[in-house]
DOLUMRO-622266 format. One line per 4 residues: number of its first residue (from 1); for each residue x, y, z of C-alpha. Coordinates in steps of 0.2 Angstrom, whole numbers. Each point is the difference from the previous one (the first is absolute). Layout:
REM residues N
NUM> X/Y/Z  ... .
REM end
This chain:
REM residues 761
1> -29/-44/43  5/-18/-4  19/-2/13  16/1/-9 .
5> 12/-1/15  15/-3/-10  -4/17/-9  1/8/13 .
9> 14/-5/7  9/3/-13  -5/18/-1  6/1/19 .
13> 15/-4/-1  5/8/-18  -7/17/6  12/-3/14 .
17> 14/-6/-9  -3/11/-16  -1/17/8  -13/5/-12 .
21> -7/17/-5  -15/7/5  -11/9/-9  -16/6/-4 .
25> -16/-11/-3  -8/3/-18  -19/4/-1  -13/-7/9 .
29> -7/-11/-12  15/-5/-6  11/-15/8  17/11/-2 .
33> 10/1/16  16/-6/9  1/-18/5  2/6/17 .
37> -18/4/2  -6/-15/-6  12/-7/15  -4/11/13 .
41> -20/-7/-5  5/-18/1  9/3/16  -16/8/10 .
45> -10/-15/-6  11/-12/6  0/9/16  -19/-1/-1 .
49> -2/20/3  -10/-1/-15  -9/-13/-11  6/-9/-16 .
53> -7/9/-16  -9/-10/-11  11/0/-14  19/-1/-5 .
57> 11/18/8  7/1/-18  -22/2/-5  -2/13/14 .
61> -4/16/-7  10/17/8  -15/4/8  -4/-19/8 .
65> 15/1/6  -4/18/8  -16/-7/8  10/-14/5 .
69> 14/12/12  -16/10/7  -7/-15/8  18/-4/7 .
73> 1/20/7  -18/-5/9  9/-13/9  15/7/2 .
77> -7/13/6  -14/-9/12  14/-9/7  13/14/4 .
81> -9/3/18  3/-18/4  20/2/0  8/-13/10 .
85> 17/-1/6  14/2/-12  4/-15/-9  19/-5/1 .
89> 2/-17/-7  -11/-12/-13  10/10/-14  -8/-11/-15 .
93> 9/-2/-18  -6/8/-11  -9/-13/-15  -6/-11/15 .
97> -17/-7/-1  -9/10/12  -14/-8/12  -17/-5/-9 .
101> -10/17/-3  -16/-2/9  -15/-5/-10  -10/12/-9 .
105> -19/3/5  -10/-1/-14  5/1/-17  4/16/-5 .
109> 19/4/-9  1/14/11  -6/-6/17  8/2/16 .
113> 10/-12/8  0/-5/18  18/10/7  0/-7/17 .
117> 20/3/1  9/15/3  7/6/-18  19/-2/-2 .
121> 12/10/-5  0/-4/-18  -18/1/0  0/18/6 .
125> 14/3/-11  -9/-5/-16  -15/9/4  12/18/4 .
129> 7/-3/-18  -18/-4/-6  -9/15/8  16/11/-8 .
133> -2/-8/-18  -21/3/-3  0/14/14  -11/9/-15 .
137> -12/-15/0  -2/1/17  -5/17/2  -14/-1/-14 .
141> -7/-15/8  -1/11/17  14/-8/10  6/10/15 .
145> 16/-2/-4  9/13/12  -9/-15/12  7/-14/-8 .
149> 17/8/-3  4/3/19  -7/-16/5  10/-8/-13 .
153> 17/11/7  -4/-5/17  1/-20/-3  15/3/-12 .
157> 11/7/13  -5/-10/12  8/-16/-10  10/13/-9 .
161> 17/-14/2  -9/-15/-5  -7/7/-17  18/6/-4 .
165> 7/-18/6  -11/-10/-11  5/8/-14  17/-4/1 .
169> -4/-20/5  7/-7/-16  18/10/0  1/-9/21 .
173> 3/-17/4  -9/-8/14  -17/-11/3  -15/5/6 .
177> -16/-15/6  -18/2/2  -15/-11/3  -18/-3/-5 .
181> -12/-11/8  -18/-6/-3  -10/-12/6  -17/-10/-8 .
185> -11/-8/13  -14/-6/-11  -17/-10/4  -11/-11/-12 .
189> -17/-6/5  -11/-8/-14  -18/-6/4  -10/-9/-12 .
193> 1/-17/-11  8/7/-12  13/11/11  16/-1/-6 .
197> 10/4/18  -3/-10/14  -9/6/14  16/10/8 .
201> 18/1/-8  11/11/8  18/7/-10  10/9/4 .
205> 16/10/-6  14/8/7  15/7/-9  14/12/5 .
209> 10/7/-14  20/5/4  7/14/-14  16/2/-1 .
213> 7/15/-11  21/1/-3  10/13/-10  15/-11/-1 .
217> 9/9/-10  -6/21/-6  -14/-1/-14  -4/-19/3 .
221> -15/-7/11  -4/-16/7  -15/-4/3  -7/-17/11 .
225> -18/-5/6  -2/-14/13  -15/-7/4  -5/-9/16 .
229> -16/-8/1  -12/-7/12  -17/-10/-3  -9/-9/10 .
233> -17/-10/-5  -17/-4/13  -4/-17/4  -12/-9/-8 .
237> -5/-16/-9  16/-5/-7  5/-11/14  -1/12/12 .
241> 19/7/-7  2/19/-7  -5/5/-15  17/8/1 .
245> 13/-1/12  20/9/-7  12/13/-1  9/6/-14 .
249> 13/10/-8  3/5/-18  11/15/-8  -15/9/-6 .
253> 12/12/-11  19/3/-4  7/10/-12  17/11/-2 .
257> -3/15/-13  14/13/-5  -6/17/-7  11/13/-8 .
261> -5/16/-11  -1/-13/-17  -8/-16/3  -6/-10/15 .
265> 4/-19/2  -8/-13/11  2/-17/7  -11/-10/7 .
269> -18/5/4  -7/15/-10  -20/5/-7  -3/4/-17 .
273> -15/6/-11  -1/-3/-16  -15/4/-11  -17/-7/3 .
277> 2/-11/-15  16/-9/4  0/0/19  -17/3/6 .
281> 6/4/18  -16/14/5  -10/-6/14  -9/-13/0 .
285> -16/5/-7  -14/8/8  -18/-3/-8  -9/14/6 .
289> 2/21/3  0/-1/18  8/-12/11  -7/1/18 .
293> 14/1/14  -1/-17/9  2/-6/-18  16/11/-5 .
297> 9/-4/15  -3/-20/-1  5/1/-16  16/9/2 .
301> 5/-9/15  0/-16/-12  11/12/-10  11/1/12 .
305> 1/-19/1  4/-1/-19  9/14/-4  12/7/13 .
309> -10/15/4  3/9/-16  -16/-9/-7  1/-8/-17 .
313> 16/9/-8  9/-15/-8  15/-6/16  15/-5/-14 .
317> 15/-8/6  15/1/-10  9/16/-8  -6/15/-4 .
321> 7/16/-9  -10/15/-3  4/17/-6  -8/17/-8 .
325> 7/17/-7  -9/15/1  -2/17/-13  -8/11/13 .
329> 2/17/-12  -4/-11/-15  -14/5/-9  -2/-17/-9 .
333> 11/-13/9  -8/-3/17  8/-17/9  6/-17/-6 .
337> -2/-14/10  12/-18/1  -4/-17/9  6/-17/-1 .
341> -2/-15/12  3/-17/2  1/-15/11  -6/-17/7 .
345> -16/-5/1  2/-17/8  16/-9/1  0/-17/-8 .
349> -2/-18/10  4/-15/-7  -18/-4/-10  -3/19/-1 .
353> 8/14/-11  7/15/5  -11/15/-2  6/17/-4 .
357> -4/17/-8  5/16/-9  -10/16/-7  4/18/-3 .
361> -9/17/-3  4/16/-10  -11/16/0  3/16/-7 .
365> -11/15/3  -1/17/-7  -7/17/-1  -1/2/20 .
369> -3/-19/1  -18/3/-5  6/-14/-15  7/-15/4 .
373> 5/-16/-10  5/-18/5  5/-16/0  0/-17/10 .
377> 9/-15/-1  -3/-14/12  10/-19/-3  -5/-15/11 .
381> 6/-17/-3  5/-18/7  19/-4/-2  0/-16/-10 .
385> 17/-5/5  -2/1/19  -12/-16/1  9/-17/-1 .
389> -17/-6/-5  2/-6/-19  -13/9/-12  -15/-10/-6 .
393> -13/4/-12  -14/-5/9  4/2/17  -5/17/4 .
397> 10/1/18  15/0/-12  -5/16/-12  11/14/4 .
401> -13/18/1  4/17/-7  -9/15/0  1/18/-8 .
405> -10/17/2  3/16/-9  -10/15/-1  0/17/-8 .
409> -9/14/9  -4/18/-3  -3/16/11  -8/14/-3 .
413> -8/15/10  -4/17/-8  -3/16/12  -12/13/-5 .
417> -5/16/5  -12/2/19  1/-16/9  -3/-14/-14 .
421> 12/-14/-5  0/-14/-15  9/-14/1  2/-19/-2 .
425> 9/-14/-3  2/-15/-11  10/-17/0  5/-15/-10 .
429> 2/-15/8  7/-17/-9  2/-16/11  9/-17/-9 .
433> 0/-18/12  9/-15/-4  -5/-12/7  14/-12/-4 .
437> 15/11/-8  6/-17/-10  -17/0/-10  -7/16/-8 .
441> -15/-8/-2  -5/4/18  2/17/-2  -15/12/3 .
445> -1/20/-3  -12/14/3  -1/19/0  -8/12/13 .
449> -4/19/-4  -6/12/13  -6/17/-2  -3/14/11 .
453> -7/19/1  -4/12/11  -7/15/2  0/13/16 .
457> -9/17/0  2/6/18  -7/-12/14  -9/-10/-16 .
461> 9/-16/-6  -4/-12/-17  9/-13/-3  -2/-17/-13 .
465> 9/-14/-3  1/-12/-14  6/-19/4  5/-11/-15 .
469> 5/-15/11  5/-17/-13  -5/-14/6  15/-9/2 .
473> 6/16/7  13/-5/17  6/14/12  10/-9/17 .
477> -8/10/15  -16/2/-9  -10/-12/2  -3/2/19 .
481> -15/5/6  -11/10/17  -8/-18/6  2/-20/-2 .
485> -9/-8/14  3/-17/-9  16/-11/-2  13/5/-12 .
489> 18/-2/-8  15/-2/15  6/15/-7  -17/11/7 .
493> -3/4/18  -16/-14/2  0/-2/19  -9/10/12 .
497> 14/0/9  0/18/10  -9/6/-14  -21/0/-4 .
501> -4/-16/-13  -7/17/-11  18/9/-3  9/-19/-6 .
505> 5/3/-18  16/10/2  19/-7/-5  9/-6/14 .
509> 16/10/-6  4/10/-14  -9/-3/-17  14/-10/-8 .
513> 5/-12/11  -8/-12/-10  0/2/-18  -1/-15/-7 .
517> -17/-2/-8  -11/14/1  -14/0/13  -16/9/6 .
521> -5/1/17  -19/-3/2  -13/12/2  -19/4/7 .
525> -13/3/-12  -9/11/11  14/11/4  5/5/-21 .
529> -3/-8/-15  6/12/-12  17/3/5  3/-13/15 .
533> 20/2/-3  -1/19/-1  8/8/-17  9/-13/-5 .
537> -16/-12/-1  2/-11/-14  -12/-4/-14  -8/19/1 .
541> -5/14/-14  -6/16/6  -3/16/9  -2/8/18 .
545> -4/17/4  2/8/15  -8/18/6  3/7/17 .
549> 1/18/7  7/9/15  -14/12/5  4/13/15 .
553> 15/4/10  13/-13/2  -15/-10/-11  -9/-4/15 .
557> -14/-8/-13  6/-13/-11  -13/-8/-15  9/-13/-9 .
561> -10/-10/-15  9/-15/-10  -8/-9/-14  1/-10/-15 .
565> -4/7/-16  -16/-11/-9  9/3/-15  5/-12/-16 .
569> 18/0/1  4/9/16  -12/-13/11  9/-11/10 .
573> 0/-18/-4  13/-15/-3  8/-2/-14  -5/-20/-2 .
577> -6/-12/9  13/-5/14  7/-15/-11  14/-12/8 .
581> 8/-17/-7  -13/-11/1  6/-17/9  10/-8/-14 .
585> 9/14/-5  -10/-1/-17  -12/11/-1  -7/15/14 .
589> -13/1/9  -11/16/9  7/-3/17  -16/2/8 .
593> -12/-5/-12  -7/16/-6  5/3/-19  -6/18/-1 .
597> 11/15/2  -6/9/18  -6/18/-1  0/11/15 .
601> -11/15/4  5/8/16  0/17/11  3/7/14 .
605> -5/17/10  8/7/17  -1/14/11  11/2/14 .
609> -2/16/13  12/6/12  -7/13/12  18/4/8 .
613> 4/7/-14  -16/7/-3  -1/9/17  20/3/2 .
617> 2/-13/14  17/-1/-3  8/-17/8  -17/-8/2 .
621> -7/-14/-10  -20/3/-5  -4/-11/-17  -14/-8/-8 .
625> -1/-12/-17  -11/-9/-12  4/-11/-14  -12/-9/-11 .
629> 6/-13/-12  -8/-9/-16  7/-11/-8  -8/-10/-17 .
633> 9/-17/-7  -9/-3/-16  3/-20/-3  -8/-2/-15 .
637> -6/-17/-8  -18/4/7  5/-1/18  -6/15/12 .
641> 14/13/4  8/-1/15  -2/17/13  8/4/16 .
645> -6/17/8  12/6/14  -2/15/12  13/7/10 .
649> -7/13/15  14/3/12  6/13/14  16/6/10 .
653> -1/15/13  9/6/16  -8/-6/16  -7/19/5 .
657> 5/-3/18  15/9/10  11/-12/5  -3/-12/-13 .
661> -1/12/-16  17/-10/-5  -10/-15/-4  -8/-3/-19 .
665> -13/-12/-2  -6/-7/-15  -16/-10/-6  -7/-8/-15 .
669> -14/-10/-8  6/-9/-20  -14/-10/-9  2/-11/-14 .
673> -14/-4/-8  2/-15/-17  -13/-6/-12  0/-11/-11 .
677> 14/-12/-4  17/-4/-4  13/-12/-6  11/-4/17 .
681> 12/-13/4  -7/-15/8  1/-4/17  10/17/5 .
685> -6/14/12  -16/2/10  -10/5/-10  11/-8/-12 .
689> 0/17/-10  18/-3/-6  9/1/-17  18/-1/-7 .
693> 6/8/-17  9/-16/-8  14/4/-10  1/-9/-16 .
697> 13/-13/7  -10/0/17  -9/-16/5  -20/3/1 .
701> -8/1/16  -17/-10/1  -11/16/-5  -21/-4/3 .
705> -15/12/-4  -4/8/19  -16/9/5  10/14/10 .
709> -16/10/8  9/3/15  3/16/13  14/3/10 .
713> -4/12/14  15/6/7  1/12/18  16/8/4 .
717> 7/9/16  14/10/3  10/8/13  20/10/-2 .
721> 6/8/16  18/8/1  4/-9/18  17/10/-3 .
725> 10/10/-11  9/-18/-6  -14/-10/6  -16/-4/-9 .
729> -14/-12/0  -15/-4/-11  -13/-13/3  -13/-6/-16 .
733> -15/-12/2  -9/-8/-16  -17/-8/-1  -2/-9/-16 .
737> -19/-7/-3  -4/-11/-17  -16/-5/-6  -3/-11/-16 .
741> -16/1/-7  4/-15/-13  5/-11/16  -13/4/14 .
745> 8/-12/14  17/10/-3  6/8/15  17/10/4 .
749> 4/14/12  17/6/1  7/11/18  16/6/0 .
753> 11/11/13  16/8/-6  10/9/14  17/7/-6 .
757> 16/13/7  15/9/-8  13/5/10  14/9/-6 .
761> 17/4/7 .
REM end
């Protein structure tokens, strides 16, 4: 499930305010129940008892949501013999940002989580009300629930005041701190002519993050993140000086929100999803079914970098009000939803204009919100008045920007009989850039449609989905992608700065902070070629299909199969060659020399097997994936397609020994292997397997016809180990090995070492 932080605590603190009703869930395949439900959910994640689903809570079916509160009871129940003392202070406020769940092992929507701390009281009080709500569910799927009942008895009276006192936080005035700490000690060794770290470079990161949470006055909550960081660099070849020697502290978040039983308002910092069409705000896209665990968490610490620990949920700052009614008894009417936003962007300097935004949404859903419509509205633009700078012509540093988004989107999920669901979605998109507000003709439009459908009988899952990308098609915060291990924009993450050259490519802050011309980070042709910028790709026509099955109990066997239909009409391809304004502005140009639309023909097949689950070892970690991945760019013009074969094998178990069976290690092996060749940008990345999508007002990058037959070996290493109940440490080491059949005398190894702790209190 993609993070919606501000969702949730919205939820929080309305179910607190709101004293709402609670009532019964509808049917199991249905998505009918009380927003409480849904809260309670978002609230175990958070608190990492169990792991994020895979999809949206408002998509979780009844009986999701019921597998979902037995693998909480497990815990809650596996834990119960470990009571500690009672806990009398640490009261938290409720719609806070919990700690980081700990990463999940393997990829699996419903795999367990690593709970190395004790469960609070609002944890165990979320799973009570759970366990209450789908007791019927529980006892068909053979829950001992007399078990789980007294367990879950015994912890609530043993924090029996706290839970009472949380939830009467916002009506009390007072303040309330707590801390977060990690740490990134991190080693690069390259060998090789062509490495591209020196022989040893050593970084490393220390932060310390202070949280301050205030009720000021009843029903309004203030909420302030400082951050206090530490890095220090190695010596080497620069003079003998460190690579980095400073300190440095920052307000990593402040915000002031009121919440009262009709509408919630706040000020300063807040996260906001939008559609994937306007605000593409999902993670940052992941080309293959399984992700290994080394991988996952070096790319969610980088995350965490970026994005504030809530991932890539779009951080506003300005205003924001929000709102929604409810027809619970309703048989037509089901919710309707209000937001507006706006703010500053950038302020303005004396040669730069001042930089702000506003957007809204609107949805209304009916029939036991298994139908729901809506609509997006999103404005960015320069202030032409806030730059002394007089207007001319042909001086594009004087051209005032503005930028719209609007999208109409579509819901729909049909229940049947047994355990089978129908459902899908479809949107509209339409983007408009001016480039120069004082001259429409610099003004370019296009429209995007996407279209999806599945279909779940039991443990088996189909899904499709149909991309009609335009060309000229611009989303901000799309056009990110997973690696860019060459130079960029300022406004991309390019240094390997704490982080592995292979994860540069993320926005330095949140995706509008500069919206002036539209821009595409770079991205490796050996990692996706289809749909390097995720969905919101531009230039694309076609059709995915996805089938994957949950075979077993607790679907301990996992078969997933993706693929591209070789199809006229539904196969992927671009829609035109990538044309851009050609130097004189007169004419255009195919950016990298290839005037023939691309076709793609890929698919992909993964298995994952989790013996916990398989044998019932409840608390223990026993996994096993494979991925294999092909993918086809047809290139046309006579010249040979261009192939990349990837395999994924990849493993994570419990170390089987008494005294250390708190440890999980982690292993594994990733090949890619490419043929053929490709159009890449000259002179960047090594193998320079590099590309850019240009927008049409972009400047072309020097693109040059590359042999690209080259595989990357990769070995990866993994340890987690709980040192405490607010302690934990994780150390991950990656061996990179290149060959490049087309250039014999090329040589590059890569070695790296990344040692991390969390620490909460």
């Amino acid at each position: 499930m993609k993070s919606n932080s501000f969702k949730f605590l919205f939820l929080i603190l309305v179910l607190l305010a709101g004293s709402p009703v609670w009532a019964d869930h509808g049917s199991l395949l249905s998505t009918v129940r009380d927003n409480w439900i849904d809260m309670s959910v978002n609230d175990l994640v958070s608190e990492g008892i169990i792991a994020k689903p895979a999809k949206p809570l408002s998509e979780l079916t009844n009986l999701e949501v019921a597998q979902l509160t037995a693998q909480a009871a497990d815990i809650i129940v596996a834990q119960a013999d470990l009571l500690p003392p009672p806990m009398t202070d640490n009261v938290t406020l409720p719609g806070v940002p919990l700690p980081e769940p700990q990463p999940v092992l393997g990829n699996s929507p419903m795999a367990q989580t690593l709970s190395t701390g004790f469960p609070s009281s609002t944890a165990t009080e979320n799973v009570s009300q759970l366990v209450k709500e789908f007791k019927k569910e529980l006892q068909a799927a053979g829950k001992d629930l007399p078990q789980i009942e007294d367990r879950i008895y015994t912890l609530e009276h043993e924090n029996d005041s706290l839970a009472k006192k949380q939830q009467e936080d916002l009506e009390r005035t007072g303040t309330t701190g707590s801390g977060f700490s990690r740490g990134y000690f991190n080693e690069y060794r390259g060998f090789g002519t062509n490495a591209i770290y020196p022989p040893a470079e050593y970084d490393a990161n220390i932060f310390m993050d202070m949280n301050l949470k205030s009720v000021p006055v009843p029903n309004v909550l203030f909420n302030a993140t400082l951050r206090f960081t530490r890095t220090v660099g190695d010596y080497y070849v620069a003079g003998g000086e460190p690579i980095i020697d400073s300190q440095l502290i920052n307000v990593r978040w402040i915000s002031l929100s009121d919440f009262n039983e009709y509408f919630t308002l706040a000020a300063g910092d807040f996260f906001k999803h939008y559609t994937p069409l306007t605000l593409w705000n999902y993670d940052v896209p992941v080309y293959t079914l399984i992700e290994p665990t080394s991988f996952y968490r070096t790319r969610k610490d980088l995350e965490d970098f970026v994005y504030v620990d809530h991932e890539p949920d779009w951080r506003l700052r300005g205003f924001q009000i929000s709102t929604q009614v409810a027809w619970p008894n309703d048989e037509v009417l089901s919710f309707l939803k209000f937001q507006a936003m706006g703010g500053p962007i950038k302020l303005a300097t004396q040669y730069q204009f001042g930089d702000y935004y506003a957007g809204s949404q609107t949805s209304m859903s009916f029939f036991g919100d298994n139908l729901e419509f809506m609509g997006t509205g999103l404005l960015i633009w320069d202030d032409p008045n806030s730059d002394s700078t007089p207007y001319q012509p042909n001086d594009n540093l004087t051209w005032a920007h503005q930028y719209q988004i609007g999208s109409l989107s579509s819901r729909l999920n049909i229940p049947f009989a047994g355990d089978i669901n129908l459902g899908g979605t479809v949107e509209w998109a339409g983007s408009d850039y001016q480039d120069d507000i004082n001259n429409p003709q610099k003004q370019y439009e296009d429209t995007a449609v996407m279209a999806t459908g599945v279909l779940n009988i039991s443990g088996f899952h189909l899904t499709a989905k149909y991309l009609n990308t335009g060309a000229f098609f611009y989303s901000p915060g799309a056009q990110t992608n997973k690696y860019t291990p060459g130079n960029g924009s300022s406004i991309y993450l390019t240094s390997n700065l704490f982080l592995d050259d292979g994860l540069d490519g993320y926005l330095t802050d949140y995706p509008v902070q500069t919206s002036g011309q539209p821009s595409f980070a770079p991205y490796d042709r050996m990692e996706e070629n289809m749909l390097p910028y995720g969905d919101a790709t531009p230039n694309r026509e076609g059709m995915v299909a996805n089938i994957s099955a949950d075979i077993g109990d607790g679907g301990w066997l996992k078969p997933q199969f993706q693929f591209v239909p070789n199809v006229p009409g539904l196969q992927m391809q671009e829609i035109q060659p990538n044309y851009v304004l050609n130097g004189s502005g007169t004419g255009v140009t195919a950016v990298d020399g290839n005037v023939i639309p691309r076709t793609f023909n890929d698919y992909e097949g993964a298995l994952t097997v989790n013996f916990a689950k398989a044998f019932g070892l409840k608390g223990k970690t026993y996994q096993v994936s494979l991925d294999y991945k092909d993918q086809v760019t047809n290139l046309g013009g006579g010249l040979s397609p261009y192939l990349v074969d990837t395999f994924i094998a990849s493993t994570d178990f419990t170390v089987p020994v008494s005294g250390f069976d708190s440890v999980v290690l982690s292993a594994a092996y990733e090949e890619a292997f490419a043929t053929g060749g490709e159009y890449t940008l000259t002179g960047q990345g090594s193998p320079n397997s590099l590309a850019a999508y240009q927008f049409y007002l972009g400047t072309p990058g020097q693109y040059t016809y590359t042999p690209l037959n080259v595989t990357k070996i990769t070995w990866a290493f993994g340890l987690m180990y709980p040192f405490s109940k607010t302690i934990d440490i994780r150390c991950d080491y990656f061996y990179n090995y290149y060959t490049w059949v087309d250039v014999p005398s090329f040589d590059r190894v890569d070695e790296i070492v990344r040692f991390t702790y969390e620490a909460h209190f």
